[in-house]
DOFI-308570 format. One line per field, with one value per residue (C-alpha): x, y, z. Coordinates in nm, 4 decimals, padded with zeros to 6 digits. Layout:
xx	X; ...
yy	Y; ...
zz	Z; ...
! end
This chain:
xx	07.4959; 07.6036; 07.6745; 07.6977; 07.8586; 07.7778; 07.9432; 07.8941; 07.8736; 07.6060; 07.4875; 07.6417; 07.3829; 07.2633; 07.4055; 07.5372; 07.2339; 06.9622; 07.1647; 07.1764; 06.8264; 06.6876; 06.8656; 06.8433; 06.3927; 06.3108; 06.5911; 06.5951; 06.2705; 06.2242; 06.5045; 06.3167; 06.0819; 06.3427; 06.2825; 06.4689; 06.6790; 06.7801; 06.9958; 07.0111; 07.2701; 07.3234; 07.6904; 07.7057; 08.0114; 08.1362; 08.2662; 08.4376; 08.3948; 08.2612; 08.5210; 08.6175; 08.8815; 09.0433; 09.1146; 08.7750; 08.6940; 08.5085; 08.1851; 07.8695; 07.6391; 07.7844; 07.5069; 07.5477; 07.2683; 07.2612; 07.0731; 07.0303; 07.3161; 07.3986; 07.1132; 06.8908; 07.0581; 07.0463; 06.6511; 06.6243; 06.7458; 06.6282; 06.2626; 05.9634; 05.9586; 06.3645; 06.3093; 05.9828; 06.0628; 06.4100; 06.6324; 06.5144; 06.5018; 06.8691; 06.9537; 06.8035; 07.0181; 07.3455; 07.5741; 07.5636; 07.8168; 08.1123; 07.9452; 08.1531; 08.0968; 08.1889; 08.0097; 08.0663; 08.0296; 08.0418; 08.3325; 08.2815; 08.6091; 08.4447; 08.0739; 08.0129; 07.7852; 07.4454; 07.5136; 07.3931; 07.6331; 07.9431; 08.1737; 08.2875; 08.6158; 08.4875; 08.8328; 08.7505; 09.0478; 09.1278; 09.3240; 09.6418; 09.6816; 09.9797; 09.8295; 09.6337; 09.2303; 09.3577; 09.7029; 09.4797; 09.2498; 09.5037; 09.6897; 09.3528; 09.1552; 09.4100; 09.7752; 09.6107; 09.3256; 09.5401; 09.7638; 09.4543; 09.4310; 09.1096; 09.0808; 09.1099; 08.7974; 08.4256; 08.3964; 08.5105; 08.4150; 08.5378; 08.3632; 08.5562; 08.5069; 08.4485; 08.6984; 08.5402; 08.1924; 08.0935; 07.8632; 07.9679; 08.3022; 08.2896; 08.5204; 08.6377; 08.7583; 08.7329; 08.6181; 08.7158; 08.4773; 08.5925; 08.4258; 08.4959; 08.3156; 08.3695; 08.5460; 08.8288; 08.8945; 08.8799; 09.1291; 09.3831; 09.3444; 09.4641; 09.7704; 09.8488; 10.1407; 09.9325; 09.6884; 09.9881; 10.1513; 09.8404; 09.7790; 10.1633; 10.0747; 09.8368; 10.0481; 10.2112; 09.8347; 09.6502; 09.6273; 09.4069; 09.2341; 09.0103; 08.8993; 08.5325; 08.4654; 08.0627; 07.8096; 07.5743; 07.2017; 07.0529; 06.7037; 06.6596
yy	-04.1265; -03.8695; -04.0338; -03.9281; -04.0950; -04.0122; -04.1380; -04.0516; -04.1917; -04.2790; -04.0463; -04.0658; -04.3033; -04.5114; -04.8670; -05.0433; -05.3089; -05.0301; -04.8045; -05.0166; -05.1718; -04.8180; -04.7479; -05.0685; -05.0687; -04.6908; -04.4714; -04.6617; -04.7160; -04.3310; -04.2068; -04.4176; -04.1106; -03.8820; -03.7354; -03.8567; -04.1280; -04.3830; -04.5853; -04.6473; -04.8937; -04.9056; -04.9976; -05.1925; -05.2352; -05.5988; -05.7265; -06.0640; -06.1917; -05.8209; -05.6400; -05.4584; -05.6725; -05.2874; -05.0082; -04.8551; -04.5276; -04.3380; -04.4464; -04.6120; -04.4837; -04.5179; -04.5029; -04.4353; -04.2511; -04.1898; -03.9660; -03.8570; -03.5168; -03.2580; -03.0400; -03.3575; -03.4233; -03.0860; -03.0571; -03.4036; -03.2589; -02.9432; -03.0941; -03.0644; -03.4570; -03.4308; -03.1510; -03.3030; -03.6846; -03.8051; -03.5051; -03.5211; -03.8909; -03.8603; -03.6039; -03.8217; -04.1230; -03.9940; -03.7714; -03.5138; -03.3140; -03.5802; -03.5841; -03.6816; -03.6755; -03.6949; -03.6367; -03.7226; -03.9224; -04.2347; -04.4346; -04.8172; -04.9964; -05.4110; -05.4002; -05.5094; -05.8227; -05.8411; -05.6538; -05.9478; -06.1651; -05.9556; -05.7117; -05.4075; -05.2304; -04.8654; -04.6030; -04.2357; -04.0337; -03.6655; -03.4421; -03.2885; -02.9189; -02.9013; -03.1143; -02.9586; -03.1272; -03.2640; -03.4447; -03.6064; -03.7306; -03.8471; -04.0320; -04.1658; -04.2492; -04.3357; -04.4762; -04.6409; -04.8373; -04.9448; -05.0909; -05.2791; -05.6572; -05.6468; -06.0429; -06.0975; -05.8535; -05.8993; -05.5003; -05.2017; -04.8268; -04.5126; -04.1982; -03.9069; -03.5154; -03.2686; -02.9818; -02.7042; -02.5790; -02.3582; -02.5627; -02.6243; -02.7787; -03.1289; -03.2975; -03.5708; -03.6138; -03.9546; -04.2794; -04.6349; -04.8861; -05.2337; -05.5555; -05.9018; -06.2379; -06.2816; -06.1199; -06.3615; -06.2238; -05.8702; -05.9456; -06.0993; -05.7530; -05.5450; -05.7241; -05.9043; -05.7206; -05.6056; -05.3730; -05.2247; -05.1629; -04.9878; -04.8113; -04.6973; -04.4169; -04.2746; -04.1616; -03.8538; -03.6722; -03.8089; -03.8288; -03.8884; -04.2231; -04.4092; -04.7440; -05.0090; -05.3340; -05.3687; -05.5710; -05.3465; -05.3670; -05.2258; -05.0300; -04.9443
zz	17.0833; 17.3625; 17.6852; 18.0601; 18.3097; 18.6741; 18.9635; 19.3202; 19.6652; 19.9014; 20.1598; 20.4910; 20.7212; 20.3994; 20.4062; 20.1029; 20.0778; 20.1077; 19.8925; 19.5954; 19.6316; 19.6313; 19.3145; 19.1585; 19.2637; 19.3030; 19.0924; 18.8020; 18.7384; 18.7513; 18.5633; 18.2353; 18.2307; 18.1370; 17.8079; 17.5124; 17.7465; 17.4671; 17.6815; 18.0727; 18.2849; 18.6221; 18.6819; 19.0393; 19.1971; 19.2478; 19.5706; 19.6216; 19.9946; 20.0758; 19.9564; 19.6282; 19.4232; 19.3371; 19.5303; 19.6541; 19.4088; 19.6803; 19.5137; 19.4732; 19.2246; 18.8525; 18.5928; 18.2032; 18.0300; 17.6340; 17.4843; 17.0894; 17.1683; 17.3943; 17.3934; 17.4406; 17.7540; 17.9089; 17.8048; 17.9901; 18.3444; 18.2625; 18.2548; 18.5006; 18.5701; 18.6493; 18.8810; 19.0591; 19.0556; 18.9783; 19.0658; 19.4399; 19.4821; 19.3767; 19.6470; 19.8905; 19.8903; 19.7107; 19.8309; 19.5241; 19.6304; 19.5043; 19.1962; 18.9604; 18.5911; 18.2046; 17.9163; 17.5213; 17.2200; 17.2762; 17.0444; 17.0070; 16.9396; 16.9968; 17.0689; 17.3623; 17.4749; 17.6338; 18.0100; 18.1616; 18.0484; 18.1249; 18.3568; 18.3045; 18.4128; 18.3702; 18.4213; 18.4338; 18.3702; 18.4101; 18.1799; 18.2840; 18.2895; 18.0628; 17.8205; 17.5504; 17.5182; 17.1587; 17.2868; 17.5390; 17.2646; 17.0219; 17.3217; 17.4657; 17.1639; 16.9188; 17.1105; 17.3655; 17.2123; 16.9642; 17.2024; 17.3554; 17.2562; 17.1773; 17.0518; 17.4779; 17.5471; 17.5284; 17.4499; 17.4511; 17.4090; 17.5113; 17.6040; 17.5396; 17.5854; 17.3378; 17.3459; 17.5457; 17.3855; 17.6363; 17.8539; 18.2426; 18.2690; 18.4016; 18.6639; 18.3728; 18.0634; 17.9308; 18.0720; 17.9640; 17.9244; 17.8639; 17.8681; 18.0131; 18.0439; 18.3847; 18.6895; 18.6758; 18.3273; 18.4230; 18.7026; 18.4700; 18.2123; 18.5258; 18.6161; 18.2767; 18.0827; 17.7574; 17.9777; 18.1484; 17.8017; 17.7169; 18.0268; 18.0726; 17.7492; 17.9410; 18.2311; 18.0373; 17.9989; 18.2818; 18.6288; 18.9373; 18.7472; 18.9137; 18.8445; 18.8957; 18.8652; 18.7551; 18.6865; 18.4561; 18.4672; 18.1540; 18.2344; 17.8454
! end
């Protein structure tokens, strides 16, 4: 599967309640109309006593969509229902100009469990200059998820980006997705030892990471 990740914010004016219940009501339903969408989850942001339990990412809006490849997924936005329906609906309640997104094959390392039993830690990650697309893959997709305890998640996958193919550049190059049964869980990954371990052979090819806590709704 090819996946795109899309975060944003809301627009400036919309409140956090009517933000997400537009997405969650209106959005959603009207991305499922895209053509050849395999896969669509809204990722909602978790709050504990109306805050965020991490540092706030400067977004709002983080949806995964899968479709069969590449070209798939540009004929999908590319399409007359995108630009009449779903495309404008987007621009009215997100701020699309802190768009930010990454797009690749999707790598499952633990499949994951039902969304609606779960949380997610989703970490998007950006590439550093001096670091070459394939040292960023080997230290992403092979150091660091080996280094991952993975008998102490409920999932995990990675989406990383192909090496330049042409197509408009994105603003990411990977994005973490791992699993958790509960928030308390997810909590304990971030400080515990193990997920610093993991984390700390990132630093030398990243930078600028930003990290959600979500509970995922699953559209399709």
């Amino acid at each position: 599967m090819y996946t795109r990740l899309a975060v944003a914010p809301r627009k400036a004016g919309v409140s956090r309640a009517s933000f997400a219940q537009h997405w969650r009501e209106v959005h959603g339903p009207s991305a499922l109309h895209l053509p050849g969408l395999r896969r669509y989850v809204q990722n909602h942001p978790l709050f504990v006593g109306g805050l965020r339990p991490l540092p706030h990412p400067n977004f709002d809006l983080c949806a995964e969509l899968d479709f069969d490849d590449a070209q798939s997924m540009r004929d999908a936005f590319a399409s007359e229902g995108y630009k009449r329906e779903t495309g404008p609906d987007a621009h009215a309640f997100v701020d699309m100009s802190k768009l930010v997104v990454v797009e690749g094959d999707r790598i499952v390392r633990k499949a994951p469990p039902a969304e609606d039993r779960a949380v997610k830690l989703i970490t998007f990650l950006r590439r550093r200059s001096d670091v070459t697309p394939g040292e960023f893959r080997a230290a992403f997709v092979e150091e660091y998820a080996d280094r991952l305890d993975t008998e102490k998640l409920a999932g995990h996958e990675q989406v990383v980006h192909r090496e330049f193919d042409g197509s408009a550049p994105l603003t990411c190059d990977a994005a973490d997705i791992v699993w958790f049964s509960s928030l308390e869980a997810a909590l304990a990954h971030v400080c515990a030892a193990d997920g610093e371990n993991a984390s700390a052979v990132l630093s030398p090819v990243s930078f600028g990471s930003e990290r959600i806590l979500a509970d995922p709704i699953r559209f399709r």
